[in-house]
C-alpha positions as CSV (number, residue, x, y, z in Angstrom):
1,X,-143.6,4.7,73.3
2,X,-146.6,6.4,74.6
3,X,-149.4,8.0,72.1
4,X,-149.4,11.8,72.7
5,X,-152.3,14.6,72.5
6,X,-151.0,17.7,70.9
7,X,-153.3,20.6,70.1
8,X,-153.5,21.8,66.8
9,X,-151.3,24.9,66.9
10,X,-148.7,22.4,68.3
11,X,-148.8,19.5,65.7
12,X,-148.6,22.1,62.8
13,X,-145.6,23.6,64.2
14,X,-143.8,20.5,65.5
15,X,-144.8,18.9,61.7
16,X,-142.9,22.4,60.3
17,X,-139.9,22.2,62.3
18,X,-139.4,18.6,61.8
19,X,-139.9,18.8,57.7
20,X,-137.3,22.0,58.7
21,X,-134.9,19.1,60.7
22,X,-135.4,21.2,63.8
23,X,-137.1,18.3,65.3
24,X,-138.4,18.8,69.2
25,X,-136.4,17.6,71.7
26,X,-139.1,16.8,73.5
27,X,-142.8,14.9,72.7
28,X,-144.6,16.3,75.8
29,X,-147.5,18.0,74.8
30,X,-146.7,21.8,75.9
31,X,-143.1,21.8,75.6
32,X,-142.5,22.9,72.0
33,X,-139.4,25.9,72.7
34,X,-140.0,29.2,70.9
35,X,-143.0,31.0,69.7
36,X,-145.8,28.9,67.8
37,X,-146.4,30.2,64.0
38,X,-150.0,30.6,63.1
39,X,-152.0,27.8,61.2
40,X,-151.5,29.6,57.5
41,X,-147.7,30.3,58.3
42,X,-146.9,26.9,59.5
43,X,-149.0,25.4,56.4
44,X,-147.3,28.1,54.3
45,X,-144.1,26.8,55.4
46,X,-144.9,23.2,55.0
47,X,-146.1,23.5,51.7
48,X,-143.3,25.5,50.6
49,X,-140.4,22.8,51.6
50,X,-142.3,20.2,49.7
51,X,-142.2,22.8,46.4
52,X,-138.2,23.5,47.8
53,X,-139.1,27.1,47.8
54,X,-138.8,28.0,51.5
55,X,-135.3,30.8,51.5
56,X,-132.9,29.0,53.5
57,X,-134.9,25.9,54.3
58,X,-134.6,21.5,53.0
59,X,-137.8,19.5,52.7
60,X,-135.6,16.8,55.6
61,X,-137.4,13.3,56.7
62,X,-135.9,12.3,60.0
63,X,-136.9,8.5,59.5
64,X,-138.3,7.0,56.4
65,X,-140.8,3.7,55.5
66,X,-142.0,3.5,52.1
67,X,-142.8,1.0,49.4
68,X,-141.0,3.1,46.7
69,X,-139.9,6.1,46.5
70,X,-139.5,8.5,42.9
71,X,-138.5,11.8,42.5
72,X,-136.6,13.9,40.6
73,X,-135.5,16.1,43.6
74,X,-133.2,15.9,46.2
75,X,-133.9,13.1,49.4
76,X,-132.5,14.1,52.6
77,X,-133.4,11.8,55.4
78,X,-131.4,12.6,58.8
79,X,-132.0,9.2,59.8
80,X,-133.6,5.7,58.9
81,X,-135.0,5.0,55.4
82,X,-136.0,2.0,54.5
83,X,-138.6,1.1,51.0
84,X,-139.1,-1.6,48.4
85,X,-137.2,0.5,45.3
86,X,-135.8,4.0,45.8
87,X,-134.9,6.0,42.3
88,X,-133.5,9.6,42.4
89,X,-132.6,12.0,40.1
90,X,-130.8,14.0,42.4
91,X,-128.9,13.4,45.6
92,X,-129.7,11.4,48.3
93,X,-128.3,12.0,51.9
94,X,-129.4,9.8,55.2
95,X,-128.6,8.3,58.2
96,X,-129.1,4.2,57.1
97,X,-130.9,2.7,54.7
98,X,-132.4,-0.3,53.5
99,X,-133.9,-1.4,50.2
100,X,-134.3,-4.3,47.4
101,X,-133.8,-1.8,44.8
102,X,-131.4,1.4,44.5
103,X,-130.8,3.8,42.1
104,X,-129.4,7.3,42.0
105,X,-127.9,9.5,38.9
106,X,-126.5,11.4,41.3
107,X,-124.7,11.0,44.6
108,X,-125.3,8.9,47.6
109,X,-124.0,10.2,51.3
110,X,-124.7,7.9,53.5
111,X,-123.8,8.2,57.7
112,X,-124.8,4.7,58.6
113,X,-124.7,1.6,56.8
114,X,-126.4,0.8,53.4
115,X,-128.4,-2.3,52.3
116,X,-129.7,-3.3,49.2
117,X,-130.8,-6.0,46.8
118,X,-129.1,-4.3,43.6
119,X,-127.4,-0.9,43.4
120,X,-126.5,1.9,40.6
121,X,-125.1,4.8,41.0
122,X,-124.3,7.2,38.5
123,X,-121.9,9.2,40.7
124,X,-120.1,8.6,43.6
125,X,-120.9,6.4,46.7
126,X,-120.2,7.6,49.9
127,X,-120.9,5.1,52.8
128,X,-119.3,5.8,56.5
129,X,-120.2,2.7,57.8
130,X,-120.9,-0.8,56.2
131,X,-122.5,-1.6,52.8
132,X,-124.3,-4.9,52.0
133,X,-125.6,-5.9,48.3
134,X,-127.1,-9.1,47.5
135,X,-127.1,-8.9,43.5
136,X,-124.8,-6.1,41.5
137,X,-123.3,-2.6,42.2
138,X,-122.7,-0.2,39.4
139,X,-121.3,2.6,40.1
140,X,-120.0,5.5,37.5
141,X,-117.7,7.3,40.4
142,X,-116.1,6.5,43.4
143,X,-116.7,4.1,46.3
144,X,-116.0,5.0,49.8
145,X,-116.9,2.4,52.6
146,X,-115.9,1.2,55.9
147,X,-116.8,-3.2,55.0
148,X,-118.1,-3.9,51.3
149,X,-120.1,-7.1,50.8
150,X,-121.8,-7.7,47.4
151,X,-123.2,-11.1,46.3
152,X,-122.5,-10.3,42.6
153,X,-120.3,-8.7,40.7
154,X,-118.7,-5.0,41.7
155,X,-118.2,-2.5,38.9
156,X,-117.1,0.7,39.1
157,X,-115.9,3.2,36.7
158,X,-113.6,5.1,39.4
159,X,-111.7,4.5,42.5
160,X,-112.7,1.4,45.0
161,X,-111.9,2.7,48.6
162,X,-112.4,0.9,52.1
163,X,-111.3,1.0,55.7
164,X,-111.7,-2.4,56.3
165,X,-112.8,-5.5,54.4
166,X,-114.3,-6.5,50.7
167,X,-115.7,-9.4,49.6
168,X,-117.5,-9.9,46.4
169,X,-118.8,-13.4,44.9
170,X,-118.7,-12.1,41.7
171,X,-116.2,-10.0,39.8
172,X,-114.6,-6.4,40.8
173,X,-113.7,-3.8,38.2
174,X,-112.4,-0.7,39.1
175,X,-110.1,1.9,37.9
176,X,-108.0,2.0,41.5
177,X,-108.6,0.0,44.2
178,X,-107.4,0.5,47.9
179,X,-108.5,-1.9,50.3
180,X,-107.2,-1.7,54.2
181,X,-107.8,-5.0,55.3
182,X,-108.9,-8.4,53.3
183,X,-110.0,-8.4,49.9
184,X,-112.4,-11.5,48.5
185,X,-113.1,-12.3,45.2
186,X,-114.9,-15.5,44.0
187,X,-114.5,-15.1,40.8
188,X,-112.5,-12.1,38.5
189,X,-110.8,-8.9,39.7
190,X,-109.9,-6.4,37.1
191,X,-108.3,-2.8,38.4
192,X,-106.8,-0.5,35.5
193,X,-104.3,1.2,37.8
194,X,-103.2,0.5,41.7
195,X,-104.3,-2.1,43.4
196,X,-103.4,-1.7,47.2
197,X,-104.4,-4.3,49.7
198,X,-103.8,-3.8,53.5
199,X,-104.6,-7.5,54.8
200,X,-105.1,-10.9,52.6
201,X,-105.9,-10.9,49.3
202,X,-108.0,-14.3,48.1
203,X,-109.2,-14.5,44.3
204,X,-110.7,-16.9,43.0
205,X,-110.3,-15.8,39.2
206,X,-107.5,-13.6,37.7
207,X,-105.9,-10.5,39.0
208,X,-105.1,-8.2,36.2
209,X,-103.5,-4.4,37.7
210,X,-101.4,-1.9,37.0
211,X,-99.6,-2.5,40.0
212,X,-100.1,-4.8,42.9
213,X,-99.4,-4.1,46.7
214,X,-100.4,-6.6,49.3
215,X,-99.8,-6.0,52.7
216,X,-100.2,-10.3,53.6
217,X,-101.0,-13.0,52.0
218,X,-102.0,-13.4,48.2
219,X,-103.6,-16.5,47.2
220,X,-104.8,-16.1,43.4
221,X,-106.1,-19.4,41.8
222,X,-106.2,-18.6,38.8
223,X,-103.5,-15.9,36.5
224,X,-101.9,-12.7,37.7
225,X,-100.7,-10.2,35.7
226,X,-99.2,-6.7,36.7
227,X,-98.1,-4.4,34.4
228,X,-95.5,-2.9,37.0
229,X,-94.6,-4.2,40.4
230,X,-95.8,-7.1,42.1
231,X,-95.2,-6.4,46.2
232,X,-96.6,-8.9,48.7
233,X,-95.5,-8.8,52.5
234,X,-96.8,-12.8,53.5
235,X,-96.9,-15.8,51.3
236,X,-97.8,-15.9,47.6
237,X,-100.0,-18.7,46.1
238,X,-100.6,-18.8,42.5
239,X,-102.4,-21.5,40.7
240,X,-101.9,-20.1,37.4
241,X,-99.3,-17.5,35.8
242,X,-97.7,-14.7,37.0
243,X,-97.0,-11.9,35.1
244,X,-95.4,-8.6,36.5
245,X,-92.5,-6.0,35.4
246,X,-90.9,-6.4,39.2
247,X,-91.8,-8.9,42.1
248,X,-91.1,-8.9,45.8
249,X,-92.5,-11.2,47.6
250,X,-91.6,-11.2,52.0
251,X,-92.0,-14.1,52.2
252,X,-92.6,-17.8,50.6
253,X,-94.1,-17.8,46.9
254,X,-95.4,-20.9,45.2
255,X,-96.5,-20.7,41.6
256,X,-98.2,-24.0,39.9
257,X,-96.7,-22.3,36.2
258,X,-94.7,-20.1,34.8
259,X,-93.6,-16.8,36.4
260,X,-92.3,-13.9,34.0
261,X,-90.4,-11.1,35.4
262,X,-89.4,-7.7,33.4
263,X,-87.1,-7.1,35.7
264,X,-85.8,-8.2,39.2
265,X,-87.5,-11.2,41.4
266,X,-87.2,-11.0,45.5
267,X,-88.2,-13.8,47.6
268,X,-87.9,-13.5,51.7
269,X,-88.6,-17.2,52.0
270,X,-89.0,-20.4,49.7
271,X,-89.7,-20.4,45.9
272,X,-91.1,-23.2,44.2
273,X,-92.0,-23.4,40.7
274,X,-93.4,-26.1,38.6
275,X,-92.9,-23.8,35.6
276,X,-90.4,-22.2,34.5
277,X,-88.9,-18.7,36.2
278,X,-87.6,-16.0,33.5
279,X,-86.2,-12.8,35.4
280,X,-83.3,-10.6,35.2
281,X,-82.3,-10.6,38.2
282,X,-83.4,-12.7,40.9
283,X,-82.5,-13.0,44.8
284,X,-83.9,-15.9,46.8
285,X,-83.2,-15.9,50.7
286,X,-83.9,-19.0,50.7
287,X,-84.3,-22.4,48.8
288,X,-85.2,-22.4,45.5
289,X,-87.0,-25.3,43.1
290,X,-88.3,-25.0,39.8
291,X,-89.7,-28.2,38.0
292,X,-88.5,-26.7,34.8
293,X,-86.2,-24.3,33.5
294,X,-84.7,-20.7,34.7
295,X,-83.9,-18.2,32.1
296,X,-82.2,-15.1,33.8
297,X,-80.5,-12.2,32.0
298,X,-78.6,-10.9,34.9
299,X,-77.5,-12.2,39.0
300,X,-79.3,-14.7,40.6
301,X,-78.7,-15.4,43.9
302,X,-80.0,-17.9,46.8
303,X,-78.9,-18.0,50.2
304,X,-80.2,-22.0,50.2
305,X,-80.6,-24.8,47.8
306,X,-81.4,-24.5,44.0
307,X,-82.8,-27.2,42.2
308,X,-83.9,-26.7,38.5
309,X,-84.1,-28.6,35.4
310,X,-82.0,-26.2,33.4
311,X,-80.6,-22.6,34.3
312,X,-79.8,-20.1,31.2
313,X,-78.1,-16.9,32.3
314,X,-78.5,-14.8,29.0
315,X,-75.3,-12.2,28.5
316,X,-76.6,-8.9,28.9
317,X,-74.1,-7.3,26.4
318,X,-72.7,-7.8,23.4
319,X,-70.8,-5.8,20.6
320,X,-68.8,-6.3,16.8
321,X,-66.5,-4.2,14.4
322,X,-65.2,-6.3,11.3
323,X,-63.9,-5.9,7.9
324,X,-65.3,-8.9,5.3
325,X,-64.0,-7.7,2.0
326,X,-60.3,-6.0,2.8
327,X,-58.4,-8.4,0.6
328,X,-55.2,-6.6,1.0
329,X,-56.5,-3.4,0.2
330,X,-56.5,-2.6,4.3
331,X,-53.0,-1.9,4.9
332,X,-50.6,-0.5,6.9
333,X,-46.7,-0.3,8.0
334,X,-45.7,-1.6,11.5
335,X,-42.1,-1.9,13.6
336,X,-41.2,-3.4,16.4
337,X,-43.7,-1.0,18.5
338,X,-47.2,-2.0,19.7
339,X,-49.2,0.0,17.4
340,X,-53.0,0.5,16.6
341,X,-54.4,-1.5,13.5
342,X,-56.0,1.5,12.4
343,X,-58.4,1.7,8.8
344,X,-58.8,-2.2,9.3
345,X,-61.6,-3.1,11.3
346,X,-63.8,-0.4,10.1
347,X,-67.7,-1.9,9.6
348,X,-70.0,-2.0,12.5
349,X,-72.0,-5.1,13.8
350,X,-74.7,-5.6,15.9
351,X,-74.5,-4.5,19.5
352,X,-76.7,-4.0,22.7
353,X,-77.7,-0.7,24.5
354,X,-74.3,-0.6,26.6
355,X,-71.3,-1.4,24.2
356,X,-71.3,1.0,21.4
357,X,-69.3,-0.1,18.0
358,X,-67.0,2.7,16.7
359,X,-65.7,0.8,13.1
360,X,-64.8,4.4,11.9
361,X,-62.3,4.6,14.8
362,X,-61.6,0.7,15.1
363,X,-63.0,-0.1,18.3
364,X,-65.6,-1.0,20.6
365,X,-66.8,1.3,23.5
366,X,-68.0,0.0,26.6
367,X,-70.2,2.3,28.7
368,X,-71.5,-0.1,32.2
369,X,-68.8,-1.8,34.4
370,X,-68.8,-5.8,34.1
371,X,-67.1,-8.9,32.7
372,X,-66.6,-8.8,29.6
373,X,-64.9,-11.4,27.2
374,X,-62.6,-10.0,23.9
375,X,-62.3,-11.6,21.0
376,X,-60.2,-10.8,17.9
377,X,-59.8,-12.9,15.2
378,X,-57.5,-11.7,11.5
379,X,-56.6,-13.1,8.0
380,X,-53.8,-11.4,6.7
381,X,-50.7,-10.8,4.5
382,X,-47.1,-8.6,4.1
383,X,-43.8,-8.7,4.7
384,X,-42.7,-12.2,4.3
385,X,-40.6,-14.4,6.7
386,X,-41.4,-12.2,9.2
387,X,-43.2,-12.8,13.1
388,X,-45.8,-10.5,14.1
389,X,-47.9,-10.1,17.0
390,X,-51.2,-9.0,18.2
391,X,-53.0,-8.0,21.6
392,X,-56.5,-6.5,22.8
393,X,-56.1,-3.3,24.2
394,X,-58.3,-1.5,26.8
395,X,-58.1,2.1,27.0
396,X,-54.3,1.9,25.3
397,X,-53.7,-1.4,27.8
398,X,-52.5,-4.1,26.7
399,X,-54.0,-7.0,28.1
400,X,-51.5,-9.6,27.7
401,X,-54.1,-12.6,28.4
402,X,-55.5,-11.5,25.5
403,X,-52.4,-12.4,22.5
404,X,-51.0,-14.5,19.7
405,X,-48.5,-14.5,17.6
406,X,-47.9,-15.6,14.1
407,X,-45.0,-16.2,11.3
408,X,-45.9,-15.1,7.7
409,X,-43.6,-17.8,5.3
410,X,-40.6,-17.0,3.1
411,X,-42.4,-17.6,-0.1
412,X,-45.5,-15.8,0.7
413,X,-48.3,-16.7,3.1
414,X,-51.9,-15.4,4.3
415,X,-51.8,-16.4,7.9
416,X,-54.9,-16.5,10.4
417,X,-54.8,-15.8,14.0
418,X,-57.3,-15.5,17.1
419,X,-57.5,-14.6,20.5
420,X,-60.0,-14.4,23.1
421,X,-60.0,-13.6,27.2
422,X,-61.8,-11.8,29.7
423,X,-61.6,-8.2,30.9
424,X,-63.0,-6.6,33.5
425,X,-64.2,-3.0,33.3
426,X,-65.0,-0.4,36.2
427,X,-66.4,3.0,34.7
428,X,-67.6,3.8,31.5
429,X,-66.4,4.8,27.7
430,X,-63.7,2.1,28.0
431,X,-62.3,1.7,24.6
432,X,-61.2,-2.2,23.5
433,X,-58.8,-2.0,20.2
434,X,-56.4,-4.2,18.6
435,X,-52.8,-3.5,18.2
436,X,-49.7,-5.3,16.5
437,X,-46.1,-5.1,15.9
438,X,-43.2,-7.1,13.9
439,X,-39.9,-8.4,14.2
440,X,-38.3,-5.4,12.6
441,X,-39.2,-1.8,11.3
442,X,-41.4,-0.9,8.5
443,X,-42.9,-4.5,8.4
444,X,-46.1,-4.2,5.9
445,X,-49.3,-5.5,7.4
446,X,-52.2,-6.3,4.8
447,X,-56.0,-7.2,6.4
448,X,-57.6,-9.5,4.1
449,X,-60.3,-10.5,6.6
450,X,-61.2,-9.7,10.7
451,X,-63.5,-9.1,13.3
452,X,-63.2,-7.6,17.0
453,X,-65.8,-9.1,19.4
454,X,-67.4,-8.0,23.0
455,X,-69.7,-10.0,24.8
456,X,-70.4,-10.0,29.0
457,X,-72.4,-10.3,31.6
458,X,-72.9,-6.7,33.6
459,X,-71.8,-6.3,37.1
460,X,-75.1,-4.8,38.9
């Protein structure tokens, strides 16, 4: 670059307009465009954008190199600033910069890319290209970058947001991350909400999210939890636990412990286990192994090989009526027509979200479609030497693999009878009853003792 000779009308202005960022296009001595202000104006003007009170005008630094810079202003640099420490009150705004120390309780806008020993911001970070930290970052608002690499840890009070890559040797907490390529951790990453991941995801540590999306491959050494869904497109590799309310994983998943699914459990490819697998429903496209057992509460379904120490489907559904202390006092008169044992069964038991007890009407509702199995079981007395019969009913059905039959004695008897099968419903608000008849009209029938029984697996 070759040293210039400006007069001094000429370096006063060209100082003004580039304090004004209306720098010359030019350094030839002579071609400054426009009219030249005089000495006092152009003075005027220069010491007025250091005070900020030129109308309409920003004190601007087109390239910056400072040991430390402290203000409680505003620092706009339109291209290069580079110091030991920078701390601002206010806003800064440049082009790149580079410094061992970097502070702001404001914003940071920054065109280029950003380098720094340690960081804090107290508002958002704005960076359009890269950003490089060799100690911590703190920031209170949001981070915006292209490629984030801190040496540290990573903490930031709002959103995480990149174009392309993270990695961080320390820990990253965040309120919502969204990364569009790989994410990196060495050690801990902890994000209170979404945590969206367009390439790999490696930790080192633990994963704790609200939710979990990763576009490839996740490879966690340590625990995962998710307090909603789990989705990875590649492979899944977990040292430790995983924890998550749904998971669907593309393609293989290996877990060195236990998994715990809320709800339902995809795999695309292989799943192997040494733990043990507890889901409600699970599909595996291909083979699965588990070194202990799997707990499941509904389907589970693999297209290859399963090979498990145990496997414990858990009935979904279950439901009771009864009558404990009748003794006699339950009666009524039956014939040789199937009729409703009606005032017998009339307590209700325990029951599960989709079967509804009804001892008031003596029956149980079922309200999801399924397998169900029915089970009746009565002590009773009446009319002596005489046969009776009893049956489950579904919605006034009889189902005749559900019936027995039994044969009061001459001299007086309290007989005892069961039966149990399977049913299976279709829609919803299916009533299952008991009904009875005898040998020969007006036949009295007295409940000492009974209980009506639903349990089943729901058909998804």
């Amino acid at each position: 670059m070759t040293r210039r000779m400006y007069s001094g009308d000429e370096s006063l202005n060209r100082l003004a307009r580039i304090l004004k960022d209306e720098v010359p296009t030019s350094d030839i001595p002579g071609s400054l465009v426009g009219e030249y202000d005089s000495w006092n104006q152009a003075l005027s003007d220069i010491a007025e954008l250091f005070a900020d009170s030129l109308p309409g005008e920003t004190l601007t630094f087109p390239d910056a190199n400072f040991s430390a810079i402290t203000t409680d202003e505003n620092i706009i640099v339109s291209g290069t600033i580079t110091a030991e420490d920078i701390v601002a009150q206010g806003t800064l705004t440049f082009g790149t910069v580079g410094v061992a120390s970097l502070g702001a309780s404001g914003n940071i806008w920054a065109s280029g890319t950003m380098t720094a020993e340690d960081m804090f911001v107290r508002d958002d970070l704005t960076v359009g290209d890269d950003v490089f930290v060799g100690g911590d970052v703190n920031v209170t608002g949001t981070v915006t970058a292209e490629d984030i690499l801190v040496q540290d840890d990573l903490t930031v009070d709002g959103s995480v947001y990149v174009g392309e890559s993270v990695y961080v040797t320390g820990t990253i907490t965040a309120e919502t991350g969204h990364i569009e390529d790989d994410l990196t951790v060495d050690e801990e990453i902890y994000v209170g909400d979404d945590l969206f991941v367009g390439g790999d995801a490696t930790v080192t540590g633990t994963v704790t999210a609200e939710t979990g999306h990763i576009e490839d491959d996740l490879t966690v050494d340590e625990e995962i939890y998710v307090g909603d869904d789990l989705f990875v497109g590649g492979d899944a590799f977990i040292t430790g636990t995983v924890t998550a309310e749904t998971g669907h994983i593309e393609d293989d998943l290996t877990v060195d412990e236990e998994i715990y699914v809320g709800d339902d459990l995809f795999v695309g490819g292989d799943a192997n286990i040494t733990g043990t697998v507890t889901a409600e429903d699970g599909i595996i496209r291909d083979d699965l192994y588990v070194e202990d057992d799997i707990i499941g509460g509904g389907d589970l379904t693999i297209t290859g090989t399963m090979t498990a120490n145990d496997y414990k489907n858990i009935p979904h559904e279950h439901g009771a009526i009864y009558n404990a202390s009748a003794t006699g006092t339950a009666s009524i008169v039956l014939g040789t027509a199937w009729s409703k044992l009606t005032g017998t069964l009339i307590s209700n038991g325990v029951s599960t979200s989709n079967i509804t007890p009804n001892g008031a009407n003596d029956r149980i509702v079922i309200n999801k479609a399924g397998t169900y199995m029915v089970l009746f079981q009565l002590a009773f007395s009446g009319t002596n030497n005489s046969d009776w019969n009893f049956a489950a009913y579904v919605d006034s059905v009889r189902q005749e693999q559900i019936r027995t039959a039994r044969k009061l004695g001459a001299a007086g008897d309290r007989g005892s009878c069961s039966a149990f099968g399977f049913v299976t419903i279709t829609g919803t608000n299916n009533a299952i009853e008991v009904y009875g008849n005898a040998q020969a009209a007006t036949q009295t029938f007295q409940l000492h003792a009974g209980q009506l029984i639903v349990e089943g697996d729901l058909a998804e």
